[in-house]
C-alpha positions as CSV (number, residue, x, y, z in Angstrom):
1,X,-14.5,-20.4,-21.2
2,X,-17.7,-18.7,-21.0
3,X,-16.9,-14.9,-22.4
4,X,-16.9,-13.4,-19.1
5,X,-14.7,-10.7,-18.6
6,X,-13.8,-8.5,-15.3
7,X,-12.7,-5.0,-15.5
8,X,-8.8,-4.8,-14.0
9,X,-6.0,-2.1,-13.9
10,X,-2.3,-3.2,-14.3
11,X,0.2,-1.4,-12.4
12,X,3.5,-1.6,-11.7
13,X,6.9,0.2,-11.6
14,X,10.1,-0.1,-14.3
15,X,13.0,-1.3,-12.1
16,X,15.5,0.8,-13.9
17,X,13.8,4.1,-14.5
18,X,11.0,3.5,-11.6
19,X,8.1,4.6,-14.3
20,X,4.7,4.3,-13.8
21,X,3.1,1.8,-16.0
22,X,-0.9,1.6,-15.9
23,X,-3.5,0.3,-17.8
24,X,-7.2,-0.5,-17.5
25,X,-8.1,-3.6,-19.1
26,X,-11.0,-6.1,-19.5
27,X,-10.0,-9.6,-19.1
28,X,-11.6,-12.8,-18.9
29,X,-10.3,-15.6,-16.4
30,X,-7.7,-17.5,-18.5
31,X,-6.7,-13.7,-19.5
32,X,-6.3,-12.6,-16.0
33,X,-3.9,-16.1,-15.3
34,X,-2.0,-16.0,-18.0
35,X,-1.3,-11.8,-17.1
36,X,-0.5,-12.7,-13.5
37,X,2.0,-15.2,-14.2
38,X,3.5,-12.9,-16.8
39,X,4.0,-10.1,-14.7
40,X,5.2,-12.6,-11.6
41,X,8.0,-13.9,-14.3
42,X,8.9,-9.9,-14.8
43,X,9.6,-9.4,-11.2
44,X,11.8,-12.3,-10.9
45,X,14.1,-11.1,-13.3
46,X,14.1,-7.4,-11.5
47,X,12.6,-6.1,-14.9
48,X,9.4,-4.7,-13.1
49,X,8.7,-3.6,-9.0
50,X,5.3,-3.4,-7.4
51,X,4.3,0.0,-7.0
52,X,3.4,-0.5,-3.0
53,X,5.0,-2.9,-0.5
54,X,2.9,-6.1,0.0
55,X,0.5,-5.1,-2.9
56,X,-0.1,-6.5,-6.6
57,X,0.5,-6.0,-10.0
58,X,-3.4,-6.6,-11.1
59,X,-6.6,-5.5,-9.0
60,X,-10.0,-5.4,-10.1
61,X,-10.7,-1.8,-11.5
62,X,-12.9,0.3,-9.3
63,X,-14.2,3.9,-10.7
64,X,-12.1,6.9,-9.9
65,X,-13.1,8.6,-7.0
66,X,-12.6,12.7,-7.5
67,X,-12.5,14.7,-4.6
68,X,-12.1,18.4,-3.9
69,X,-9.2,21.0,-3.3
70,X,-10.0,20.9,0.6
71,X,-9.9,17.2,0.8
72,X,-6.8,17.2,-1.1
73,X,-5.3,20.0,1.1
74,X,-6.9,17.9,4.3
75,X,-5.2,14.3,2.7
76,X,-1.7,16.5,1.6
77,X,-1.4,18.1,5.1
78,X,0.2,15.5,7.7
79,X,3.2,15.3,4.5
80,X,3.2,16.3,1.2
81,X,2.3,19.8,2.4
82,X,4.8,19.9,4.8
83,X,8.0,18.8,3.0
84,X,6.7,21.3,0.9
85,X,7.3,24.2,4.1
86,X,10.4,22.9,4.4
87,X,11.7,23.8,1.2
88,X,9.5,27.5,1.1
89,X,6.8,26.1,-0.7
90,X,3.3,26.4,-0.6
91,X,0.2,25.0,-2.0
């Protein structure tokens, strides 16, 4: 092993609570197998869900991207914004 580590986040959902769990971490290779098969194990016992359908537990970690009120409004509107209506709620 050379020392080389990659920036990942964790994430993944409690099956019996469905709780976020997320971390950040900085892993090397061997790391990142050994935390892939780990998490793989989890799920076959039902202990842990993936947090989308067809995604994965580990990705490599990209900087946050913040947008604005208007985007958010823009992103929330097709949806969120309108469940929202339906129950006499607004943003």
């Amino acid at each position: 092993m050379d020392g080389t580590t990659k920036k990942y986040t964790i994430e993944f959902l409690y099956a019996d609570n469905k709780q976020l769990y997320q971390a950040d971490v900085e892993l090397s290779c061997e790391e990142h197998s050994g935390v892939v098969k780990f998490l793989r194990k989890l799920e076959r016992t039902g202990a842990i869900e993936l947090t989308t359908e067809g995604g994965c537990f580990i990705y490599q970690y990209r900087d946050p991207q913040f947008i604005g009120f208007e985007q958010l409004e823009a992103d929330w509107k097709a949806g969120t914004l309108e469940y929202g209506k339906d129950h006499e709620m607004q943003l």
